[in-house]
C-alpha positions as CSV (number, residue, x, y, z in Angstrom):
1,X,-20.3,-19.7,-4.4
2,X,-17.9,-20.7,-7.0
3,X,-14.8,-17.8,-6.6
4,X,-13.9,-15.7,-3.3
5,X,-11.7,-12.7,-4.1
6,X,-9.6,-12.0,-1.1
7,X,-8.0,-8.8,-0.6
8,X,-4.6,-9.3,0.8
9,X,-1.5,-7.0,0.8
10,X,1.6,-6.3,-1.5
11,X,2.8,-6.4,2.8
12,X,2.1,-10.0,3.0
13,X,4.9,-11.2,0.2
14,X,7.7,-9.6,1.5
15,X,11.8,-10.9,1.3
16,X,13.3,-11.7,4.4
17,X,14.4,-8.9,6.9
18,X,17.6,-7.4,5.4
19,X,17.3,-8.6,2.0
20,X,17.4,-6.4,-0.6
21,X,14.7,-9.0,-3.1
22,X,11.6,-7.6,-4.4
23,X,8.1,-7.8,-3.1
24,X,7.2,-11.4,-4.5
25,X,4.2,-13.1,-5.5
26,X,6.0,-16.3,-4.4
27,X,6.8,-15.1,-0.9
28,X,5.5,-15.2,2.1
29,X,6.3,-12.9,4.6
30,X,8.4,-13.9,8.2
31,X,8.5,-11.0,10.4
32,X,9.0,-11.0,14.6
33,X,6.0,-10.8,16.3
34,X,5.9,-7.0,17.3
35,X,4.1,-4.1,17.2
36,X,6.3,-2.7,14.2
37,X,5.2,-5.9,12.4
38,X,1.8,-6.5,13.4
39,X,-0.2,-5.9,10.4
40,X,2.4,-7.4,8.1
41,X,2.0,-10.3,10.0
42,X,-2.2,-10.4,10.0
43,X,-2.6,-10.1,7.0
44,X,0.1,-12.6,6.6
45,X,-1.4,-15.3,8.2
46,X,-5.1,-14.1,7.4
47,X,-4.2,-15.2,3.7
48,X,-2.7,-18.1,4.7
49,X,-5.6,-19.3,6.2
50,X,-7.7,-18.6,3.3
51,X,-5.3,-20.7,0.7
52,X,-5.1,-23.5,3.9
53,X,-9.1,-23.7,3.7
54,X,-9.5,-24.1,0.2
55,X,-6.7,-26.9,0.0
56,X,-8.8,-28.9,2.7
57,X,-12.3,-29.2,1.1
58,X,-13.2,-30.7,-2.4
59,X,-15.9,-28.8,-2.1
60,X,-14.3,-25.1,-1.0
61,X,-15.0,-22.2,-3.7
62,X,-11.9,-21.2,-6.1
63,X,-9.8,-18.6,-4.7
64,X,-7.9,-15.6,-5.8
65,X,-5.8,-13.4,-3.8
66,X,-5.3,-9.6,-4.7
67,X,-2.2,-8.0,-2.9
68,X,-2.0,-4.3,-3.0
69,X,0.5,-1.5,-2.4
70,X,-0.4,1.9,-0.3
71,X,-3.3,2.6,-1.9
72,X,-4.1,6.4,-3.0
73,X,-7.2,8.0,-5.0
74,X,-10.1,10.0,-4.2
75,X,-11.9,9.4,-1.2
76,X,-15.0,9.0,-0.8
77,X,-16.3,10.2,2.6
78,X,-14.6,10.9,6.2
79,X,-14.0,7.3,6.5
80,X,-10.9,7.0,4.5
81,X,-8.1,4.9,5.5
82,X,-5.1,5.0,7.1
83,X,-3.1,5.1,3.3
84,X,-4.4,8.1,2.6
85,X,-4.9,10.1,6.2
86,X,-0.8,10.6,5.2
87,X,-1.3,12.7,2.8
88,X,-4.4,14.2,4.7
89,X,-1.2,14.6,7.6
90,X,0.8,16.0,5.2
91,X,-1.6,18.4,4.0
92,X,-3.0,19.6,7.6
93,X,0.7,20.3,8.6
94,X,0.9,17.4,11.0
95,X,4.2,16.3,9.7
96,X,7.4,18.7,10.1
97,X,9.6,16.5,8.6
98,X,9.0,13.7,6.2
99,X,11.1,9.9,7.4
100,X,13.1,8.5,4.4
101,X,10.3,6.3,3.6
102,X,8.8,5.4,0.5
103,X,5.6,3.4,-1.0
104,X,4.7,1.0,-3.9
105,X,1.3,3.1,-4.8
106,X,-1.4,1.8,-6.2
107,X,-4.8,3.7,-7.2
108,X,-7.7,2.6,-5.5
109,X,-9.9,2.8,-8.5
110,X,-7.4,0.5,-10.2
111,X,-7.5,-2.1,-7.9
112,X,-10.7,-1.7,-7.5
113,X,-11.6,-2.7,-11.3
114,X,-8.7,-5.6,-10.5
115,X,-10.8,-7.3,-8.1
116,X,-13.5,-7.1,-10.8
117,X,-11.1,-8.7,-13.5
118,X,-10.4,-11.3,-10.8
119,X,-13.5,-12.6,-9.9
120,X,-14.7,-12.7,-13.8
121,X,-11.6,-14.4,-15.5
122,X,-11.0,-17.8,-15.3
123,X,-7.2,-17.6,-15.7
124,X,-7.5,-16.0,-12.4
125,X,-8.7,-18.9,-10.4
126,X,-6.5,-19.8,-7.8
127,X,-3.7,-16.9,-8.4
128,X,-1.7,-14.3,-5.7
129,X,-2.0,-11.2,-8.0
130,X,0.4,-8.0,-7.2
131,X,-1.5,-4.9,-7.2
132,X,1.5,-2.2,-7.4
133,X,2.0,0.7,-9.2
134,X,5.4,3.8,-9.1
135,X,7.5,3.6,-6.1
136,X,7.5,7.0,-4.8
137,X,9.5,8.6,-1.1
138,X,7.6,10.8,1.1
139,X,9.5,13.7,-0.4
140,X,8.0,12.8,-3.8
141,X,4.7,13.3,-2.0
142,X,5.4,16.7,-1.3
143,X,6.5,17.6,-4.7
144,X,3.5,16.4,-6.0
145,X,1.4,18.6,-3.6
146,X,3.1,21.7,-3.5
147,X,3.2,21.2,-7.5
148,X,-0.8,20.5,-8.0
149,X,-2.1,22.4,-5.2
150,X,0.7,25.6,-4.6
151,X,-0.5,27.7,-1.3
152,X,-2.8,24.9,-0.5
153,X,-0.2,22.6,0.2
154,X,2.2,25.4,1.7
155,X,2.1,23.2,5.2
156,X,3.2,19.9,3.6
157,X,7.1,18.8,4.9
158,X,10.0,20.5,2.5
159,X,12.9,18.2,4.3
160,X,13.8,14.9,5.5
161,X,14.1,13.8,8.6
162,X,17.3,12.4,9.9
163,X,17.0,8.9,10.2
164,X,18.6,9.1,14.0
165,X,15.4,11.3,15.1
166,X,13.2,9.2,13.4
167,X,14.2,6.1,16.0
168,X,14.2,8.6,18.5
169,X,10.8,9.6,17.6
170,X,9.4,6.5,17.1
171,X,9.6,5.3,20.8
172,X,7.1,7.9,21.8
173,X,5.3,7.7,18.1
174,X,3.3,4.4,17.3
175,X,2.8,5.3,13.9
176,X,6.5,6.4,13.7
177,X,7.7,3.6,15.0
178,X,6.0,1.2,11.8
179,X,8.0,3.4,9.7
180,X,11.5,2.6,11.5
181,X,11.9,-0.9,10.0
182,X,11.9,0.3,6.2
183,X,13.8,3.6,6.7
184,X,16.2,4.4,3.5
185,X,14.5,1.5,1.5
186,X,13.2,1.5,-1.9
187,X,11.0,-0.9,-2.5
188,X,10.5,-2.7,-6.2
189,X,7.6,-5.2,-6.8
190,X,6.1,-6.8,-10.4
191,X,2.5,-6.8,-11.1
192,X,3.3,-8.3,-14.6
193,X,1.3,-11.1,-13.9
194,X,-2.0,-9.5,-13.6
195,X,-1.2,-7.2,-16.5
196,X,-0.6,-10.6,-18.1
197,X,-3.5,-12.7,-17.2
198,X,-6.1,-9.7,-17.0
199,X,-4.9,-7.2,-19.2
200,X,-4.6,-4.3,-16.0
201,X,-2.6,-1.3,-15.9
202,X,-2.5,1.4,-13.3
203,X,-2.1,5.0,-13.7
204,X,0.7,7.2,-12.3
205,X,1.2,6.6,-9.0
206,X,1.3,10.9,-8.8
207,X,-1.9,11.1,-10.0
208,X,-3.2,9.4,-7.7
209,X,-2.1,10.7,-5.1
210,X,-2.8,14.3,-6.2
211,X,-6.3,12.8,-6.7
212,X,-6.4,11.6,-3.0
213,X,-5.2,15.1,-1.8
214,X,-7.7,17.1,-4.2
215,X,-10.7,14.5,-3.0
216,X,-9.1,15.5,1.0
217,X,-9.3,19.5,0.0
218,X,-13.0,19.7,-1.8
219,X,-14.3,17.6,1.1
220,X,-12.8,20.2,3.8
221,X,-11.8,16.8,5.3
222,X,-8.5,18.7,6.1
């Protein structure tokens, strides 16, 4: 095997708690171990590991580390993940009121031809690639589906939710309660370097997620 691809997360390279620094290629993210943190933190120290092994043995394969934003797009099936069951929430009425949250998107289909780029380029050999697209807030979301889809997407949420009830919420919400940390932030990352190395782009971060809820609606998956 001469080159693993690993599929990190934009979530793994982020600045310090309270800082107001881009997502960074050259970071490494330090977060409390807590709930709220948990998969910042695996997939943290799962990447970690990876780089650690390959360091250790002369004879360990290159490696290349691709770290993605919230990923949106079409899905393919019921098994979609947990990126894109908030806009199948958002569609299906399950959220009243959108937190003042936001996302780095990035199009699945995009990153999927990334990993391809990756594993075929030499100048990729032993890289952390940023995989991040338009920064868009929950309230964008909307927009986008009430826009695309009209009557379709008439139970999507119209308002923000105060970011008071949102703590209060979130210590009887799990899912909520992820959310907290990041409230009112607007998050700003560079994937220059892959666009550098490999030549990738990746589309509006709208379409895509219009994509995701269209894929959502012609399954009847909401």
């Amino acid at each position: 095997m001469k080159r693993v691809v690993l599929t990190s997360s934009a979530l793994a390279a982020l600045p310090p708690l309270g800082s107001s620094a881009s997502i960074d290629e050259k970071l490494w993210t330090e977060r409390p171990d807590k709930p709220a943190f948990a998969y910042a933190r695996a997939k943290t120290l799962a990447e970690q590991a990876a780089w650690s092994f390959v360091k250790s043995r002369a004879d360990a394969p290159e490696l290349t580390t691709i770290l993605p934003g919230f990923i949106q797009g079409p899905v393919l099936g019921a098994d979609y993940s947990a990126s894109v069951d908030l806009v199948a929430q958002m569609l299906g009425g399950k959220m009243p009121m959108a937190p003042r949250v936001g996302f780095i998107v990035v199009d699945a289909r995009d990153l999927a031809e990334l990993h391809v780029r990756a594993m075929l380029a030499p100048e990729a050999a032993g890289e952390r690639l940023l995989a991040t697209g338009d920064f868009l807030w929950l309230t964008e979301f909307s927009d986008v589906l009430q826009q695309r889809f009209g009557a379709r997407a008439s139970k999507v949420p119209k308002r923000n939710m105060p970011n008071l009830l949102a703590r209060t919420l979130a210590l009887f919400n799990k899912d909520l309660a992820s959310l907290v940390p990041d409230l009112g932030r607007e998050w700003t990352a560079d994937s220059s370097k892959a666009k550098r190395l490999l030549g990738w782009q990746t589309r509006p971060a709208a379409e895509s997620v219009a994509d995701a809820a269209a894929s959502l609606l012609d399954k009847a998956l909401v």
